[in-house]
Structure formats: C-alpha cells, structure tokens
C-alpha positions as CSV (number, residue, x, y, z in Angstrom):
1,X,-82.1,86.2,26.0
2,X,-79.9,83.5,27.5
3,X,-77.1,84.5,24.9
4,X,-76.8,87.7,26.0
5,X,-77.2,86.6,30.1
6,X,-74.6,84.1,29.2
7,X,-72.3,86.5,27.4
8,X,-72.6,88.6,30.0
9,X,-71.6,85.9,32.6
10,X,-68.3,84.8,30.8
11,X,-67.5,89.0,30.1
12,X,-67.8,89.1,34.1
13,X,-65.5,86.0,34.8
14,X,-63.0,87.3,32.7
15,X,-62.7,90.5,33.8
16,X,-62.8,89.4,37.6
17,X,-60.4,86.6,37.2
18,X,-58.1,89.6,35.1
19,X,-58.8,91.5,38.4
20,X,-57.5,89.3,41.0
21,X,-54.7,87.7,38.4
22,X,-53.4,91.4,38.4
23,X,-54.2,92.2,42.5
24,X,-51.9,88.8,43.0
25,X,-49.2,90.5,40.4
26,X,-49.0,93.7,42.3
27,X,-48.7,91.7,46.0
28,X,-46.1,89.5,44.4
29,X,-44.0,92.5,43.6
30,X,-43.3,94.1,47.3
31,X,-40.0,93.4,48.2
32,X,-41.6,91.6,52.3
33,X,-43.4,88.5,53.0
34,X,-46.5,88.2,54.5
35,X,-43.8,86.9,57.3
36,X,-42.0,89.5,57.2
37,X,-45.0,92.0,58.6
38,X,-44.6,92.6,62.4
39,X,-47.8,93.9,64.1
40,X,-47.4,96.9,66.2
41,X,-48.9,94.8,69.4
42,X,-45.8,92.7,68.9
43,X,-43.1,95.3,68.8
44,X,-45.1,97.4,71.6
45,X,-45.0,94.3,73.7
46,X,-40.9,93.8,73.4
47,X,-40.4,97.5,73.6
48,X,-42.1,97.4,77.2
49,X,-41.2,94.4,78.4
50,X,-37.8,95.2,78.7
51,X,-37.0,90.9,78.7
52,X,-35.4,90.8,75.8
53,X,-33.3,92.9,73.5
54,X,-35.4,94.8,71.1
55,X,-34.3,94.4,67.7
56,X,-33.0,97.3,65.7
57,X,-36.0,99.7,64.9
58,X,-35.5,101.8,61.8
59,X,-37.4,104.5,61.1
60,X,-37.3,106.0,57.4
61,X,-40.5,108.3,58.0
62,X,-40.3,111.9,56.8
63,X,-39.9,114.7,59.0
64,X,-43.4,115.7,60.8
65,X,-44.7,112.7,59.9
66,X,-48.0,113.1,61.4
67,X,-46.7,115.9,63.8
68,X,-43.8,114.1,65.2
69,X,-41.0,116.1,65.7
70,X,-37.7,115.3,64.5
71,X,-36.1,112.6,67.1
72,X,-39.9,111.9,68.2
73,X,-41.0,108.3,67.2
74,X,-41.1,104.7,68.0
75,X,-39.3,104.3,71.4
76,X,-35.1,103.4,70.7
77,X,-35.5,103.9,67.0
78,X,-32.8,105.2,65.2
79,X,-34.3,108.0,62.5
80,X,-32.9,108.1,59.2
81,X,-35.2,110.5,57.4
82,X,-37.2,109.6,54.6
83,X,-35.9,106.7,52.4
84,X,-36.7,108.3,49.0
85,X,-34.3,110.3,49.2
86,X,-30.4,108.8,48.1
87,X,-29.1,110.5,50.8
88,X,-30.5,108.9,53.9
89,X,-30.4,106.2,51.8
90,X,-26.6,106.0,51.8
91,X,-27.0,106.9,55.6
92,X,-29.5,104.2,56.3
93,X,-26.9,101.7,54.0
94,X,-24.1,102.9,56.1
95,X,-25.3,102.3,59.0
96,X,-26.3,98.8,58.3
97,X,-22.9,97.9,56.8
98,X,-21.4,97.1,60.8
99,X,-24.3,95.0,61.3
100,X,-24.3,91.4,61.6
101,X,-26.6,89.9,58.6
102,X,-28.5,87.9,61.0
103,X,-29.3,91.2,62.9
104,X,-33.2,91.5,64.2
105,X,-34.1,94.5,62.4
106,X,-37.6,96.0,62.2
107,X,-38.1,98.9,59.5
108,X,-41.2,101.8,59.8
109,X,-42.3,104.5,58.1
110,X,-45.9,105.7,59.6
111,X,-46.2,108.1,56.8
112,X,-48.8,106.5,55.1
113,X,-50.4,103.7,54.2
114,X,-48.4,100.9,52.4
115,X,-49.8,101.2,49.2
116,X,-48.7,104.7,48.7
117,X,-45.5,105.0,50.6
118,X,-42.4,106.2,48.8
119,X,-39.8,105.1,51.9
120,X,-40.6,101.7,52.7
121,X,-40.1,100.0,49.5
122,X,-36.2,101.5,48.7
123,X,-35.5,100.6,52.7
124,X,-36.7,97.2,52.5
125,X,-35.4,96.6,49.1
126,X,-32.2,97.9,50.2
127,X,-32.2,95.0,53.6
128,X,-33.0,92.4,50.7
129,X,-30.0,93.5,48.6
130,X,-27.2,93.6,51.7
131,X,-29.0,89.7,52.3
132,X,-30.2,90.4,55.9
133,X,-31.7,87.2,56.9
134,X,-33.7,88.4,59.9
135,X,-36.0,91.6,59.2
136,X,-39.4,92.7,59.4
137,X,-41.8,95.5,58.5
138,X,-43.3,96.6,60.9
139,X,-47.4,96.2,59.5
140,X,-48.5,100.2,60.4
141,X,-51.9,100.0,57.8
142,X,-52.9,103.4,57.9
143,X,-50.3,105.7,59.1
144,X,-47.6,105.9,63.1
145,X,-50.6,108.3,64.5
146,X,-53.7,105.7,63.8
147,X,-51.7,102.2,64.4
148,X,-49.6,103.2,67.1
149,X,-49.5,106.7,69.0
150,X,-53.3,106.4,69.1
151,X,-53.3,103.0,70.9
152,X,-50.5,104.6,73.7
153,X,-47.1,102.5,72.2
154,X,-43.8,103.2,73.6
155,X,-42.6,106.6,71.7
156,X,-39.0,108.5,72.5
C-alpha cells in the first residue's frame, strides 16, 4: 500500500516540477521583461496629466479591434495596423528608424490577451532588434475594451 501511495507521490513531483520547469521556459521566451510591462493606470495617468511628454504610444492592434474604428484608440497613438503582417511591419520599422534609441516608447495591441496575440511579439521583437533602450508594453491582460476603454482612459 505505501509503494503504490509513494509511487504515486514521486509520479506527481515529477510531473509538477516538469509543469512549472516548462511554464518558466515559455515566460523566458517573450521578447519583454517583467520591467518592461507598463500598467494602463500608469500610461492613463501621463496621458492626462499633460506634465510631461508622453512617450511614443504604438499601436499595432488590428483594424476593429474590439469595435474601434480605424484612427480610434489610445489617446496620441500612432496606428500601424496589425504587426503580423510584413507590411506594417516595414511601416512600424520605418517609422522607428528617425527615432532616437533612447526614445520612451510604449507598444499595444488590445486585441487579445498576451498569450494568444499574433502582433505584439514581431513589434516588440522588432524594438529589441533596432536596440531601443527605453520601451515598454503596455500590460493590457485581457483585451483595449476590458483594460482600458471600460475603466474611461484617454482614447483619440
């Protein structure tokens, strides 16, 4: 009886330990920081405070995204369209090339949530690659409608 119990034990702890090991593996692979992630608050907060110069706000989000209308988004965000396509891509790359590299830039897509997105991974990847030193993601969890239009953020 305490064979099996204890067999049972270790089969747990290995699978669980293979569970997290592979979790870690998978958060290790996004091309952000945990410092990298900007919370909406934060953003909101510059946006309408009007102090300071808000950094460059990105948005890579597919048209009617969540019922926005083209040129409808995150107040003084420049829309490139959705990043998995090589097009905006290039447009989005273009763009940054007149940038300084130390330039505060904070990219979006509101699409979706993170773990399924198809537009913030090439964008962000694509900041990593042109070695900006000074970008964030902005940390949307669900989707623009849930963590920002719903809580009455500064839109265009």
């Amino acid at each position: 009886m305490y064979k099996i119990k204890s067999r049972f034990i270790i089969i747990f702890l290995i699978a669980l330990t293979f569970f997290v090991l592979q979790k870690h593996k998978v958060l290790a692979q996004e091309p952000w920081t945990e410092q990298q992630l900007m919370e909406p608050s934060e953003l909101a907060a510059i946006i309408e405070s009007g102090d300071q110069q808000p950094p460059y706000i990105i948005s890579v989000s597919p048209e009617n995204a969540h019922g926005l209308r083209p040129g409808k988004g995150i107040k003084g965000a420049v829309d490139f369209g959705a990043a998995d396509e090589p097009e905006n891509l290039e447009k989005l790359k273009a763009s940054l090339e007149a940038l300084p590299k130390d330039s505060e830039i904070v990219l979006y897509c509101g699409c979706c949530p993170f773990n399924v997105c198809p537009n913030i991974r090439p964008a962000f990847s694509l900041l990593n690659e042109m070695e900006f030193t000074n970008h964030k993601l902005l940390n949307l969890k669900k989707n623009i409608r849930v963590d920002w239009m719903n809580k009455g953020y500064p839109m265009n």
